[in-house]
Backbone and ligand atoms as CSV (ligand in chain L), in Angstrom:
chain,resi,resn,atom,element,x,y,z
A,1,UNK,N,N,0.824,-1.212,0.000
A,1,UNK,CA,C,0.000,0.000,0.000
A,1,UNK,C,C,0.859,1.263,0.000
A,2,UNK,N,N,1.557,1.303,1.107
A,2,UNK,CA,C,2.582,2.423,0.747
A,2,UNK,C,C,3.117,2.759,0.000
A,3,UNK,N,N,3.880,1.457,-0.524
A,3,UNK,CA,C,5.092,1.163,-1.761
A,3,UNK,C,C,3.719,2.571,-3.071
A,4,UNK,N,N,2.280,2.157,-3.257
A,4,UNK,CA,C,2.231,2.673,-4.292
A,4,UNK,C,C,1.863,4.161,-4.228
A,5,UNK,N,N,1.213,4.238,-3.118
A,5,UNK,CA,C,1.280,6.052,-2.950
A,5,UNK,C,C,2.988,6.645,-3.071
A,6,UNK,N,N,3.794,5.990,-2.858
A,6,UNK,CA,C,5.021,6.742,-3.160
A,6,UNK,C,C,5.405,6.496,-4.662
A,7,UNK,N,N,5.162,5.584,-5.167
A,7,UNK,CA,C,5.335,5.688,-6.648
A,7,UNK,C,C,4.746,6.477,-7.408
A,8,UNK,N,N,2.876,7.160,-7.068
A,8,UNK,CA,C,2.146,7.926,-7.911
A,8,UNK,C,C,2.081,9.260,-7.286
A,9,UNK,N,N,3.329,9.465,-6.210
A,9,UNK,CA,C,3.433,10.621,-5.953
A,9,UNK,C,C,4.630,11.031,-6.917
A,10,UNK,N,N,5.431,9.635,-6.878
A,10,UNK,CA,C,7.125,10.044,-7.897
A,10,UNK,C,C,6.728,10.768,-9.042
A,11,UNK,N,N,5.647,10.036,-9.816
A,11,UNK,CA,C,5.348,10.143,-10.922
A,11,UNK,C,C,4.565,11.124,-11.764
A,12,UNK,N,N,3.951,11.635,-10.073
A,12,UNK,CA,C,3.437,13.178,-10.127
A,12,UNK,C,C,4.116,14.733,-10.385
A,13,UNK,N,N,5.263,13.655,-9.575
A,13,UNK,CA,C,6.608,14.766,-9.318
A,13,UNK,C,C,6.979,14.761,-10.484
A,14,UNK,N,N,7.817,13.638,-11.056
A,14,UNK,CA,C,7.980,13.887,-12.600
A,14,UNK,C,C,7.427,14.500,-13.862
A,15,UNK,N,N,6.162,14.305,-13.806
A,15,UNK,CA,C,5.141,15.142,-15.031
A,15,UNK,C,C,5.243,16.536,-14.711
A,16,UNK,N,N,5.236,17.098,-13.417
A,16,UNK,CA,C,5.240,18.250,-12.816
A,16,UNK,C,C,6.382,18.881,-13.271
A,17,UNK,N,N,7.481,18.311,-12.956
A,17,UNK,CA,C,8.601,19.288,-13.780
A,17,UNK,C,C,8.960,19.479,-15.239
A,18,UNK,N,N,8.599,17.506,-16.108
A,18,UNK,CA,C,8.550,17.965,-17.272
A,18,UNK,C,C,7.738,18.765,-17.612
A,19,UNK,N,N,6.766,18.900,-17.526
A,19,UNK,CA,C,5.592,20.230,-17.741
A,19,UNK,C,C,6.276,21.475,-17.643
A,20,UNK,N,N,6.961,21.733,-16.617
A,20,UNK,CA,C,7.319,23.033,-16.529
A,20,UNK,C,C,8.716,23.536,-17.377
A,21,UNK,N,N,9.829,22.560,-17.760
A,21,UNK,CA,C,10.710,22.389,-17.977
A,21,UNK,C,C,10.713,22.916,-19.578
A,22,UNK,N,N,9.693,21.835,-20.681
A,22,UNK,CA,C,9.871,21.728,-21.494
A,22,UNK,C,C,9.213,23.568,-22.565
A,23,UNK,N,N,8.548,23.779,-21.960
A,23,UNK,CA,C,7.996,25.129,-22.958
A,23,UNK,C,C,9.034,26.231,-22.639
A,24,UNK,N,N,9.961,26.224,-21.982
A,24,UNK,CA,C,10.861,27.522,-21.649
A,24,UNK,C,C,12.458,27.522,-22.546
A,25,UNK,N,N,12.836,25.892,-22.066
A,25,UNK,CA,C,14.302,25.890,-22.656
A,25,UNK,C,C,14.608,26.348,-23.850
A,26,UNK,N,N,15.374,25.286,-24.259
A,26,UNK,CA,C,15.336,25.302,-25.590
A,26,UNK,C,C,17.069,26.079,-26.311
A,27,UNK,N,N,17.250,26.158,-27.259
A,27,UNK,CA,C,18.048,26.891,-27.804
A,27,UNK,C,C,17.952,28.553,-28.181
A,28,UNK,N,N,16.684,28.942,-27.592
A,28,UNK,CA,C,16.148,30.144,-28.312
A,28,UNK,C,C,17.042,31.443,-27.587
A,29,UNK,N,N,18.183,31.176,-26.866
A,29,UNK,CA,C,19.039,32.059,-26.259
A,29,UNK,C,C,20.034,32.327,-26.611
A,30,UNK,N,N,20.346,32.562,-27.922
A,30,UNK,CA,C,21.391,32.547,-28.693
A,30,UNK,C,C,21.454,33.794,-28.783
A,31,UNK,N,N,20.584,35.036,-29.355
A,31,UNK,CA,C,20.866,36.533,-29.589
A,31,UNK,C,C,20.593,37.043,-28.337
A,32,UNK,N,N,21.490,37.276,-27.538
A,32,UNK,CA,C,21.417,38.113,-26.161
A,32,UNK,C,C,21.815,39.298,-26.033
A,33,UNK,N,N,23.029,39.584,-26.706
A,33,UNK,CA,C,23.703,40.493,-26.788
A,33,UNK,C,C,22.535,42.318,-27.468
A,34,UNK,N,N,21.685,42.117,-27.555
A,34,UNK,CA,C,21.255,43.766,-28.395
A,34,UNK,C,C,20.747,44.155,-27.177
A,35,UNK,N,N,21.513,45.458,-27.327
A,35,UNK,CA,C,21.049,46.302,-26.143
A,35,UNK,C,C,19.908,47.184,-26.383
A,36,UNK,N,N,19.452,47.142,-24.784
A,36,UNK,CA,C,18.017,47.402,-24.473
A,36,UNK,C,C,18.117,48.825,-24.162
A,37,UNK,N,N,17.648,49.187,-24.849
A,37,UNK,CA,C,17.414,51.278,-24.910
A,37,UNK,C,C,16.469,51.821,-23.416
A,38,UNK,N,N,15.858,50.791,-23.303
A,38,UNK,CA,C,14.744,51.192,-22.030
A,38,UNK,C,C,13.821,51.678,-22.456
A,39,UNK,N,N,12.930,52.052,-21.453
A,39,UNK,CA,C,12.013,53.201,-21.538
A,39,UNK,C,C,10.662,52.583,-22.009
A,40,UNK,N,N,10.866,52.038,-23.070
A,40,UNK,CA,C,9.145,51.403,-23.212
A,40,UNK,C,C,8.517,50.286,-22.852
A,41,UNK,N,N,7.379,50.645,-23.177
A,41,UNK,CA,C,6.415,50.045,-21.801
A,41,UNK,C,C,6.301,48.769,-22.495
A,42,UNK,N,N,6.388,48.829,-24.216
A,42,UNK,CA,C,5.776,47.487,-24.942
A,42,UNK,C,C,6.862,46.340,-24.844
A,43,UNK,N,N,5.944,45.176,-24.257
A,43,UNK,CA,C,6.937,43.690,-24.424
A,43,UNK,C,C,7.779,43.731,-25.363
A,44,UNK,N,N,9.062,43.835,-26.006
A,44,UNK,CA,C,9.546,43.131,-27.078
A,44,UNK,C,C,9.468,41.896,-27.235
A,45,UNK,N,N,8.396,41.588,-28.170
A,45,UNK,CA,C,7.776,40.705,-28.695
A,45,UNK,C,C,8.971,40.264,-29.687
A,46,UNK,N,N,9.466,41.285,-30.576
A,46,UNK,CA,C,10.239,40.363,-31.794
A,46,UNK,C,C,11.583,40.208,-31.555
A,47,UNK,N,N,12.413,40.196,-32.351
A,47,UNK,CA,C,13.582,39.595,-32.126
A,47,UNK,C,C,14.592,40.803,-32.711
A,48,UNK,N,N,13.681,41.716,-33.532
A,48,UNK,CA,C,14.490,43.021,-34.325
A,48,UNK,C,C,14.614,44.053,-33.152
A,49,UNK,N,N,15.567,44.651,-33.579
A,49,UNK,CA,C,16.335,45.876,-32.778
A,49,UNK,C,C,15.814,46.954,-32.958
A,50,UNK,N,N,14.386,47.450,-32.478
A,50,UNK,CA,C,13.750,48.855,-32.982
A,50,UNK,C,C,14.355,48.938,-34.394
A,51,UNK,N,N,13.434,48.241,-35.198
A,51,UNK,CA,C,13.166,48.335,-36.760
A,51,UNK,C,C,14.313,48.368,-37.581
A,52,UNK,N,N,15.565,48.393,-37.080
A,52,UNK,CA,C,16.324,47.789,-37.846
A,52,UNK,C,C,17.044,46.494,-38.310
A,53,UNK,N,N,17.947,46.276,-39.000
A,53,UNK,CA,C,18.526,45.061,-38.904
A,53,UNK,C,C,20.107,44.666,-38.527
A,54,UNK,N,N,20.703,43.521,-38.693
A,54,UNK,CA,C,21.935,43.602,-38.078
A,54,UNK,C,C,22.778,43.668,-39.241
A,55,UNK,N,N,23.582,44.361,-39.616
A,55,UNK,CA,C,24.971,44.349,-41.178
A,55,UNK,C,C,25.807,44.217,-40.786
A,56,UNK,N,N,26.512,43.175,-41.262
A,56,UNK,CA,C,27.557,42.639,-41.140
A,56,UNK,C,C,28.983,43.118,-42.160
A,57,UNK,N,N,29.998,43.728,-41.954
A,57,UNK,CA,C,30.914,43.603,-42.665
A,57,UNK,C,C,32.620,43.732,-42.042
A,58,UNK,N,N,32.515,42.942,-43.513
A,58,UNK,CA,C,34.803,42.318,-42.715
A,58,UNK,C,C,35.574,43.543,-43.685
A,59,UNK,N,N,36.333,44.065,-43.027
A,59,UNK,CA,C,37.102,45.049,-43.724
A,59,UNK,C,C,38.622,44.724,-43.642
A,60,UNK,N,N,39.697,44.930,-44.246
A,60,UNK,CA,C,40.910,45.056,-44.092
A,60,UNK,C,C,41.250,46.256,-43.968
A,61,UNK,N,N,42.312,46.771,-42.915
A,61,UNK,CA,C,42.918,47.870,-42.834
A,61,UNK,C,C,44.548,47.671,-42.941
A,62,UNK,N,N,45.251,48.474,-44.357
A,62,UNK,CA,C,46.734,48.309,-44.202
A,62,UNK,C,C,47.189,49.771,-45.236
A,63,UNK,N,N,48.529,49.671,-44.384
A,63,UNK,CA,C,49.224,51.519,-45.352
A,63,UNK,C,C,48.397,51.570,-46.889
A,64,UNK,N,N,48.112,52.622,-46.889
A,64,UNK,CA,C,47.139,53.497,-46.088
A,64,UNK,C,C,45.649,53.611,-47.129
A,65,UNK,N,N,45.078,52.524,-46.432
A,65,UNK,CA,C,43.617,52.468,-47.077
A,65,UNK,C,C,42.732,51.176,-46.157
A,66,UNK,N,N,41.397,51.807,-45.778
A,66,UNK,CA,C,39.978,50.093,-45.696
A,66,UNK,C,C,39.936,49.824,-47.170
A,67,UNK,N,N,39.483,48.776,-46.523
A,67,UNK,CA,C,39.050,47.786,-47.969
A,67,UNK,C,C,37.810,46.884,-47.575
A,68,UNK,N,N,36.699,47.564,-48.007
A,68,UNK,CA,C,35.992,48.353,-49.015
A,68,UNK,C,C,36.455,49.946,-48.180
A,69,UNK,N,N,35.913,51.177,-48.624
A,69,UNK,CA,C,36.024,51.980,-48.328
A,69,UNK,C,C,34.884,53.030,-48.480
A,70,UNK,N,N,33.760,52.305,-48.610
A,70,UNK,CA,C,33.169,52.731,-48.428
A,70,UNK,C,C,31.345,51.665,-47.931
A,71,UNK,N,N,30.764,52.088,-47.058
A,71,UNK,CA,C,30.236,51.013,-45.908
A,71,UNK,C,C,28.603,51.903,-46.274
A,72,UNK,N,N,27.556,51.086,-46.654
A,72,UNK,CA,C,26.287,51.519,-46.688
A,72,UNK,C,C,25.466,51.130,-45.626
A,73,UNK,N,N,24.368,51.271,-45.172
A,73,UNK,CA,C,23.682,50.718,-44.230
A,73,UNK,C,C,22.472,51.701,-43.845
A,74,UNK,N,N,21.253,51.033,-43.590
A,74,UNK,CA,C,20.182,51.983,-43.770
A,74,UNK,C,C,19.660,52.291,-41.843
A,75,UNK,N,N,19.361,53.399,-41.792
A,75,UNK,CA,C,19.506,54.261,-40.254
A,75,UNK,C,C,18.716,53.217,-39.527
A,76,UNK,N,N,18.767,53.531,-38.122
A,76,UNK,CA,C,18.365,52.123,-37.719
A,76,UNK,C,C,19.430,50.772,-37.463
A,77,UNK,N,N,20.100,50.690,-38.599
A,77,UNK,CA,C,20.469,49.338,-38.349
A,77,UNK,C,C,21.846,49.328,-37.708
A,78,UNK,N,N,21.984,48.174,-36.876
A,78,UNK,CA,C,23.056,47.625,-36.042
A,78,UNK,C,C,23.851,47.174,-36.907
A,79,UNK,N,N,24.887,47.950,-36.843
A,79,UNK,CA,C,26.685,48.005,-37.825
A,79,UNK,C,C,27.712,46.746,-36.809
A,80,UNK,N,N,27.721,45.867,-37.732
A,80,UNK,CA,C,29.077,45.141,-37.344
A,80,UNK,C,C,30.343,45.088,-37.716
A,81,UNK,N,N,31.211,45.418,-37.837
A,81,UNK,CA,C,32.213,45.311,-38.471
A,81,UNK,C,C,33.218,44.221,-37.493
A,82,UNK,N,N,34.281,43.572,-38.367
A,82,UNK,CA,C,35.165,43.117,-38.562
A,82,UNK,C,C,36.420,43.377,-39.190
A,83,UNK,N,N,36.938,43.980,-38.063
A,83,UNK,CA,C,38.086,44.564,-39.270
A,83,UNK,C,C,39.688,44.388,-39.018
A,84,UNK,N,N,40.258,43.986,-39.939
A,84,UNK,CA,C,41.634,43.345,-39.736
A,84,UNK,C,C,42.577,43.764,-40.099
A,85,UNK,N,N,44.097,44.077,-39.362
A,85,UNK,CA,C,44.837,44.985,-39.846
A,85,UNK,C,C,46.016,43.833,-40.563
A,86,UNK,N,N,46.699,44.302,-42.000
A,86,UNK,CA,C,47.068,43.060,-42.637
A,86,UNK,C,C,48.938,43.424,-42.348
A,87,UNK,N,N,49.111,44.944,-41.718
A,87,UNK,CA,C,50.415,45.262,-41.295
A,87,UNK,C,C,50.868,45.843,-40.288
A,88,UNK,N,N,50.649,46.793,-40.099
A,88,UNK,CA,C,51.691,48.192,-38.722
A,88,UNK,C,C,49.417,47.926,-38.182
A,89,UNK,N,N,49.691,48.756,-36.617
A,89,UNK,CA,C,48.776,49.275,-36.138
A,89,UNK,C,C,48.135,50.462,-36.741
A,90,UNK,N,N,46.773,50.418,-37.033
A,90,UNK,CA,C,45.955,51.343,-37.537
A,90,UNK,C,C,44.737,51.474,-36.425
A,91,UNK,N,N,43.976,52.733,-36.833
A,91,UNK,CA,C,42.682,52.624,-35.466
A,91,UNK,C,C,41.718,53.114,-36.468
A,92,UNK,N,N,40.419,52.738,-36.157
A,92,UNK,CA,C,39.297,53.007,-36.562
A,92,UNK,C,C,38.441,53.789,-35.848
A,93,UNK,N,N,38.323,54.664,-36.514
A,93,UNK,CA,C,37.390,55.785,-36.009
A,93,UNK,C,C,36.070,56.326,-36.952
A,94,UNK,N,N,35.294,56.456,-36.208
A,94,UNK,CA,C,33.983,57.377,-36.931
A,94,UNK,C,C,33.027,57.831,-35.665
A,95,UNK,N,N,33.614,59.210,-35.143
A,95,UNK,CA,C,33.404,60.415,-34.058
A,95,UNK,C,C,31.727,60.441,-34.427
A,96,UNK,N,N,30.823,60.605,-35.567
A,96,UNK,CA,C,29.982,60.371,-35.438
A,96,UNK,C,C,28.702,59.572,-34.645
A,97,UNK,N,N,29.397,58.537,-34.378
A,97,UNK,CA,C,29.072,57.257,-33.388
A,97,UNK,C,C,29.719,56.645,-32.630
A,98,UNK,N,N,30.648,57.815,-32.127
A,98,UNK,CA,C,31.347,57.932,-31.144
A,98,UNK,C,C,32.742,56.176,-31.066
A,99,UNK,N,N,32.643,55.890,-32.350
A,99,UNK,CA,C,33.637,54.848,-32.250
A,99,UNK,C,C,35.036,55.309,-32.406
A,100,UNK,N,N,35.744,54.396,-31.630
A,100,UNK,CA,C,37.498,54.433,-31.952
A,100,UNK,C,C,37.962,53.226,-31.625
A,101,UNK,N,N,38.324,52.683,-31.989
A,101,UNK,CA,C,38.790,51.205,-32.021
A,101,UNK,C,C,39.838,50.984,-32.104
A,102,UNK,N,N,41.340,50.729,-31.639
A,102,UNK,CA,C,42.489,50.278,-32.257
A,102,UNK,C,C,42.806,49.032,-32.971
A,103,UNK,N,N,43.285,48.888,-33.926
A,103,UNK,CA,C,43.363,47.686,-34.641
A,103,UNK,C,C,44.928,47.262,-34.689
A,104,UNK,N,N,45.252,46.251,-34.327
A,104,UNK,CA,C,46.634,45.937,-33.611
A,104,UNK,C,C,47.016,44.924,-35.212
A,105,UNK,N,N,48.381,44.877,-35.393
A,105,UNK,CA,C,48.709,44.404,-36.280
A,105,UNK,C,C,48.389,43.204,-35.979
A,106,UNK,N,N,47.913,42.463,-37.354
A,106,UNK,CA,C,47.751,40.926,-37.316
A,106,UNK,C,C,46.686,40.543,-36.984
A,107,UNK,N,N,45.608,41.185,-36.379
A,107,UNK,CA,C,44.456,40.862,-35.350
A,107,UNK,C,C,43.286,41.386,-35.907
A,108,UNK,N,N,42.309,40.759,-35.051
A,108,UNK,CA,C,41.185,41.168,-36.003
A,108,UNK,C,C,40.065,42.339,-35.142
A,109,UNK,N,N,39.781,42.798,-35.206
A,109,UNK,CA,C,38.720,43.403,-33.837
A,109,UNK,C,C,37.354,43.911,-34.664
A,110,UNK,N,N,36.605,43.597,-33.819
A,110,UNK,CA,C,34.995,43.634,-34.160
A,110,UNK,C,C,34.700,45.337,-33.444
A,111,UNK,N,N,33.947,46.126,-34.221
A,111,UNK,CA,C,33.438,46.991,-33.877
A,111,UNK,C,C,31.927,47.217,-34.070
A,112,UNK,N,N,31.069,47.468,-32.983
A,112,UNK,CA,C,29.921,47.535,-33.053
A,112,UNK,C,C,28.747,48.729,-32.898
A,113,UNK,N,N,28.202,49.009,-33.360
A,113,UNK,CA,C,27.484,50.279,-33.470
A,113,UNK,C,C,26.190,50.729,-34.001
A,114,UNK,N,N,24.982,51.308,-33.428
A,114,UNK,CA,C,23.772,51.551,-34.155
A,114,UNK,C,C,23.776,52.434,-34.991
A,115,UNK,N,N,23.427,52.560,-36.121
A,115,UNK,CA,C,23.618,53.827,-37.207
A,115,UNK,C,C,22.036,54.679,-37.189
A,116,UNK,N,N,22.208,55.424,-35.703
A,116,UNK,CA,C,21.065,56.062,-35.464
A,116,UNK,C,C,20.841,57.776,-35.814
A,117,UNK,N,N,21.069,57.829,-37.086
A,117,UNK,CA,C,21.216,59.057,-37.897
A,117,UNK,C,C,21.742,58.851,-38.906
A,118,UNK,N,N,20.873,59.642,-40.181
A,118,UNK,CA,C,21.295,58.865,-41.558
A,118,UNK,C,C,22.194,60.391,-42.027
A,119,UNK,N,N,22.784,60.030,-43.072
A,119,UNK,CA,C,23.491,60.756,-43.453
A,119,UNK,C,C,25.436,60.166,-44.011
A,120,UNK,N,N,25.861,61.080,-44.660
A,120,UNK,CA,C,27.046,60.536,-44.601
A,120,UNK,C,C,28.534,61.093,-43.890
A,121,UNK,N,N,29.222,60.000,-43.016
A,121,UNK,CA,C,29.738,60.158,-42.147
A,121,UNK,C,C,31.461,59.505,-42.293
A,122,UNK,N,N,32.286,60.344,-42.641
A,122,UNK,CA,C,33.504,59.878,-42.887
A,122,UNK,C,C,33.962,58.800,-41.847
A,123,UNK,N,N,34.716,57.899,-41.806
A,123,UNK,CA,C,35.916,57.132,-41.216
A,123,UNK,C,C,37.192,56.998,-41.221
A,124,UNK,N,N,37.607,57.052,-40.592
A,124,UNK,CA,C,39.459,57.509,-40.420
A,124,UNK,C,C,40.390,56.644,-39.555
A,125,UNK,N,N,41.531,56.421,-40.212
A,125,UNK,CA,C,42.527,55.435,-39.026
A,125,UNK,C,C,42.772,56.983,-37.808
A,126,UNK,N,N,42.927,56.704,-36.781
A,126,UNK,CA,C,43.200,57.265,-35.616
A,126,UNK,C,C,44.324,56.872,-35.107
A,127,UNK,N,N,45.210,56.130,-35.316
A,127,UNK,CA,C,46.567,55.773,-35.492
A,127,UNK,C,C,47.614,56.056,-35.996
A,128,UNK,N,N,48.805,56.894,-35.731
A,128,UNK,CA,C,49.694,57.436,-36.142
A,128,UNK,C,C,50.463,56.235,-36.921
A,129,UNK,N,N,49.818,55.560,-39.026
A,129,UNK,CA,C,50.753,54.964,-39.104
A,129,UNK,C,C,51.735,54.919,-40.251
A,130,UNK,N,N,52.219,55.798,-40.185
A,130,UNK,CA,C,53.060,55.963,-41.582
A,130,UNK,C,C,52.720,57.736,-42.514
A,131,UNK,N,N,53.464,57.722,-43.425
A,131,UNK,CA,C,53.559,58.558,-44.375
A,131,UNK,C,C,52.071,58.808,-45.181
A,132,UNK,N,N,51.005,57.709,-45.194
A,132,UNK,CA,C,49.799,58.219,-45.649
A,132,UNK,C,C,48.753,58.183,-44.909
A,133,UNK,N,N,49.011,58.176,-43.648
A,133,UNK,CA,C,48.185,58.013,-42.318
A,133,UNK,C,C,46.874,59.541,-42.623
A,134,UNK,N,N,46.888,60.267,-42.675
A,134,UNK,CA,C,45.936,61.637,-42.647
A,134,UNK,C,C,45.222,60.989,-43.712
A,135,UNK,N,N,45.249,60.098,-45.188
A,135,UNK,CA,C,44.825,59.919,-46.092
A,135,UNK,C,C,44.040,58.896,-45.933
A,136,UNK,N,N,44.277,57.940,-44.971
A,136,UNK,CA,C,43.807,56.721,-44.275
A,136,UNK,C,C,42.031,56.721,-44.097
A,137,UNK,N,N,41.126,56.878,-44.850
A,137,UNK,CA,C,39.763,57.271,-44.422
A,137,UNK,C,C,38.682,56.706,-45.700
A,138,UNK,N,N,37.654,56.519,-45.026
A,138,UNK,CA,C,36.615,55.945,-45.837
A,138,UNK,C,C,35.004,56.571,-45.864
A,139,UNK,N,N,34.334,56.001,-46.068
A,139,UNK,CA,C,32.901,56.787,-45.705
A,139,UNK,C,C,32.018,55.850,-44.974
A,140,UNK,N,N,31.382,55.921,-44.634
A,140,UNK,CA,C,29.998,55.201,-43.852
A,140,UNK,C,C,28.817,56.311,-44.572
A,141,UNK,N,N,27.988,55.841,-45.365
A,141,UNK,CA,C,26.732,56.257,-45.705
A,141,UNK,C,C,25.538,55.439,-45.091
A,142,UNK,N,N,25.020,56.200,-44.561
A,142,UNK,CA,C,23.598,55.691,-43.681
A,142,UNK,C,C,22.240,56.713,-44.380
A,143,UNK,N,N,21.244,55.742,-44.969
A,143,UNK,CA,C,20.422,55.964,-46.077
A,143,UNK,C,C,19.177,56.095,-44.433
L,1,LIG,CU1,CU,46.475,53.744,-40.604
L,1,LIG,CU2,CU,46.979,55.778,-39.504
């Protein structure tokens, strides 16, 4: 008699947590990283970053030019870059969005940024490197 009230209590116990367990997990915790601006009241329901999207791009930086050199992206959207220096130290800058980044020879460094104002906005090494260093610059156009 005992033996089975403790078994259909086990078994109670068990359904009880799979129940609770299974609708939450999952893999769906992968994009964590977008930062939360605050302030509003509405659930974020979706998965987009106040109406924009995420752009991705890999750049090379070496004496004295990016490559591409020039970076589109429509206002709103979350700027990724990747950018790799292929010789001497160069830095990435665009004062517009308050970035400066150093880019160390050999290495790669990710720079990240919302392009929350459209318009077009130069980019520049910020790194003292060489003889065409002042010439060192690209554009960021935000449509
Ligand atoms: Cu590259 Cu200064």
């Amino acid at each position: 008699m005992k033996k089975e009230i403790l078994l259909a209590l086990l078994l109670g116990a068990v359904l009880l947590v799979a129940g609770c367990v299974s609708p939450q997990g999952g893999p769906s915790a992968a994009r964590v990283d977008v930062v939360d601006e605050g302030g509003d009241e509405e659930p974020a329901a979706t998965e987009e970053p106040t109406g924009g999207e995420i752009k991705e791009f890999t750049l090379t930086a070496k004496q004295w030019d990016f490559n591409p050199s020039t970076i589109t992206v429509n206002k709103g959207d979350m700027v990724k870059l990747s950018i790799t220096s292929i010789d001497v130290a160069h830095g990435f800058a665009i004062s517009a969005f308050g970035v400066n980044s150093r880019l160390n020879p050999g290495q790669t460094t990710n720079v990240e940024f919302v392009a929350d104002k459209s318009g077009t906005f130069p980019f520049f090494c910020s790194v003292q490197c060489g003889r065409g260093h002042t010439g060192m610059r690209g554009t960021l156009i935000v449509n």
